[in-house]
C-alpha positions in Angstrom: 6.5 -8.7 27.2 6.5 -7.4 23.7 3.9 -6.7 21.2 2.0 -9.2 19.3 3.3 -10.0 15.7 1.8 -11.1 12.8 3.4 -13.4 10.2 3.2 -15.7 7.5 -1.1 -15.4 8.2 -0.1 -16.7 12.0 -0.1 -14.1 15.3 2.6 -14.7 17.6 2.2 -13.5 20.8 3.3 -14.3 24.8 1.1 -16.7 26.0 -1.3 -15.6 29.4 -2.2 -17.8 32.0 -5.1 -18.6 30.4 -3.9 -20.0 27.8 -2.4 -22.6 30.1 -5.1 -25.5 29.5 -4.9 -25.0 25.5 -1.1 -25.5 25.7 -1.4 -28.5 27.9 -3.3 -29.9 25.1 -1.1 -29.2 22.4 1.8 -30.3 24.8 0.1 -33.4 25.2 -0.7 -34.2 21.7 2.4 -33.2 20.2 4.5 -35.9 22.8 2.0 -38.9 21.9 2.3 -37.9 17.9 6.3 -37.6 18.3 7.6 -40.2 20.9 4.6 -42.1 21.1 6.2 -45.5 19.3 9.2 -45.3 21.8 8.3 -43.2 25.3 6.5 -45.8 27.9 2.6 -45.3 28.5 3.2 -43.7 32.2 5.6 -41.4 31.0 2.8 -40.4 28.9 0.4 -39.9 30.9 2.2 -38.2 33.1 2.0 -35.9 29.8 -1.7 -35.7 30.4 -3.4 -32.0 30.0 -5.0 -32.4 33.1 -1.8 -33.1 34.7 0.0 -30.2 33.1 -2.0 -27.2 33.3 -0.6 -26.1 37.0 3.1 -26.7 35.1 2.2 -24.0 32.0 0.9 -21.6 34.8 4.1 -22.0 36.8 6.3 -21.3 33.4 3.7 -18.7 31.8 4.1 -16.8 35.2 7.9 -17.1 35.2 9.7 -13.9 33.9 13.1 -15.9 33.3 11.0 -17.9 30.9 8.9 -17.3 27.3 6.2 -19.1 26.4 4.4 -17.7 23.1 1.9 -18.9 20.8 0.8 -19.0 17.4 -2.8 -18.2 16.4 -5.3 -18.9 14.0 -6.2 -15.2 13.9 -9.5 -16.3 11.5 -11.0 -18.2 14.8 -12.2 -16.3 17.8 -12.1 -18.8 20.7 -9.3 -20.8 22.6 -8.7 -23.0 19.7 -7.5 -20.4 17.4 -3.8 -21.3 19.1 -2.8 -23.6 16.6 1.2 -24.0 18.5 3.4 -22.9 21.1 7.1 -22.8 22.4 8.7 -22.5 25.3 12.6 -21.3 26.4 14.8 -19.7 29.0 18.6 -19.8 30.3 20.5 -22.8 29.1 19.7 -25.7 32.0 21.2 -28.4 33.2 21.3 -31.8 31.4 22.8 -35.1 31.7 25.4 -34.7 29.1 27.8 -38.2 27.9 29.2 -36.7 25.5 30.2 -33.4 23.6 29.3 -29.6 25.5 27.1 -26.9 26.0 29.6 -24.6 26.3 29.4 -20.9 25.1 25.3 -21.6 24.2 23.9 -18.5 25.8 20.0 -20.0 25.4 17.9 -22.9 25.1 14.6 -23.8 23.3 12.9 -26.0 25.8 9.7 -27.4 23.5 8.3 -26.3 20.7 4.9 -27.8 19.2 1.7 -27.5 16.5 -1.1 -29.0 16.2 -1.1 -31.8 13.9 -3.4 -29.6 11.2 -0.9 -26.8 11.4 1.9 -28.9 11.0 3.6 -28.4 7.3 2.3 -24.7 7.1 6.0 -23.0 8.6 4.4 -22.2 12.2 7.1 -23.9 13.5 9.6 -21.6 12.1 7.7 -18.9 13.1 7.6 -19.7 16.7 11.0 -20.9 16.4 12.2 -17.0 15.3 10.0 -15.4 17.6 12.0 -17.3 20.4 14.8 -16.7 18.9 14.3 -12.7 18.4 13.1 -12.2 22.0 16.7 -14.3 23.2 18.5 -11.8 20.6 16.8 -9.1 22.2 18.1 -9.9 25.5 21.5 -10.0 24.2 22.5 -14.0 23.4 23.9 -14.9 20.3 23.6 -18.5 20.0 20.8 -20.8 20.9 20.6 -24.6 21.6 17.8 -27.5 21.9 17.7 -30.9 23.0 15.7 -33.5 21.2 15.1 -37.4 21.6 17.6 -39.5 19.4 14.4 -41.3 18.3 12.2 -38.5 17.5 11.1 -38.6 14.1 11.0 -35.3 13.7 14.6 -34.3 14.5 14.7 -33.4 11.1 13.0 -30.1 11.4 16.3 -29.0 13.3 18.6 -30.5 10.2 17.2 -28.3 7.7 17.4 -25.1 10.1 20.6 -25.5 10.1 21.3 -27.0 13.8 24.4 -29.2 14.6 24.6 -31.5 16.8 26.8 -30.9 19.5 26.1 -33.2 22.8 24.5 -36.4 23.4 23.2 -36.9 26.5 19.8 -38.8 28.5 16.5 -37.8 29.6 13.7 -39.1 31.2 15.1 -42.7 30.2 15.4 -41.3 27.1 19.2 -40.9 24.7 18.7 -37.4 23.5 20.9 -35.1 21.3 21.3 -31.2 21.5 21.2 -29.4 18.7 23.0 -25.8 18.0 23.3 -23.1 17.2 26.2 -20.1 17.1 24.2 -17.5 15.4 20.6 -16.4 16.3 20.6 -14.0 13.5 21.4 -16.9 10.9 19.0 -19.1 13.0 16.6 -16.4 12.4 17.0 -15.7 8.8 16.8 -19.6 7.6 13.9 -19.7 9.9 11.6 -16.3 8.6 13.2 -17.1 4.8 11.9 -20.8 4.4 8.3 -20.1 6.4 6.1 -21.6 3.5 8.5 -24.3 3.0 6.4 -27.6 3.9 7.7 -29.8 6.2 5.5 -32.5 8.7 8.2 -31.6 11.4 6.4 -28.4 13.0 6.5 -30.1 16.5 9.4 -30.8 18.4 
């Protein structure tokens, strides 16, 4: 783990276990507000906090993963963390068409609350991730996202390309990439009080 950071009036920092149940939240909210005119009702609920706060333990706890979050640092209890994201390795997906090839790490899910949204958290989080992956030695980074999401657009303006198509949970999806952290990173930390309403992902 590395030290907290502060930027753009946000902290960033790793997320600890107890943060868990906030997360869960935010994970919850963020997939009704962006797939919630397409994904079935039991697929979300199966989204449910309560149903998710053993799974942010398990990927909090893992050392192969990051989790960090982005806080209010004006409020003093658990709701002060206004966002969160979460990557790793590059995993395995159910591609039909284009690669993955030479992507050295993958953003798994990134969301804000809906009153943070537009404010350049996302970006924020989104170059944490991407500093701590640099730090580790990859160069490139890569996402997947819903082909319906509406908010596949936050990943246009950073610069991402698509470069697979592919399906999850019932779902067509796109991956998104990118070959340069360091480019990722400077469109990211350069555009932070851009406003945008696609700060969840």
């Amino acid at each position: 783990m590395s030290g907290n950071r502060v930027s753009g009036g946000y902290l960033i920092r790793d997320a600890v276990l107890d943060d868990a149940p906030v997360i869960a939240e935010i994970h919850e909210r963020g997939w009704r507000q962006a797939y919630g005119h397409f994904i079935t009702p039991e697929a979300l609920a199966e989204k449910s906090a309560g149903k998710r706060i053993a799974y942010w333990q398990e990927r909090i706890a893992d050392p192969a993963a990051t989790v960090l979050v982005g806080c209010d640092p004006s409020i003093t209890d658990a709701s002060a963390i206004q966002g969160m994201i979460y990557g790793g390795p590059v995993l395995p997906h159910d591609i039909t068409a284009g690669s993955l090839d030479g992507f050295e790490s993958e953003l798994y899910i990134l969301h804000c609350r809906q009153s943070a949204q537009g404010k350049g958290l996302g970006r924020l989080l989104t170059a944490a991730l991407a500093r701590r992956f640099q730090a580790a030695g990859a160069k490139s980074l890569v996402l997947w996202a819903f082909r319906d999401n509406a908010f596949r657009g936050f990943y246009d303006r950073l610069g991402g390309r698509v470069v697979a198509e592919g399906w999850d949970e019932g779902q067509a999806d796109v991956a998104y990439g990118w070959d340069d952290l360091k480019s990722l990173i400077a469109v990211c930390e350069g555009a932070t009080n851009t406003a945008n309403r696609a700060d969840t992902a």
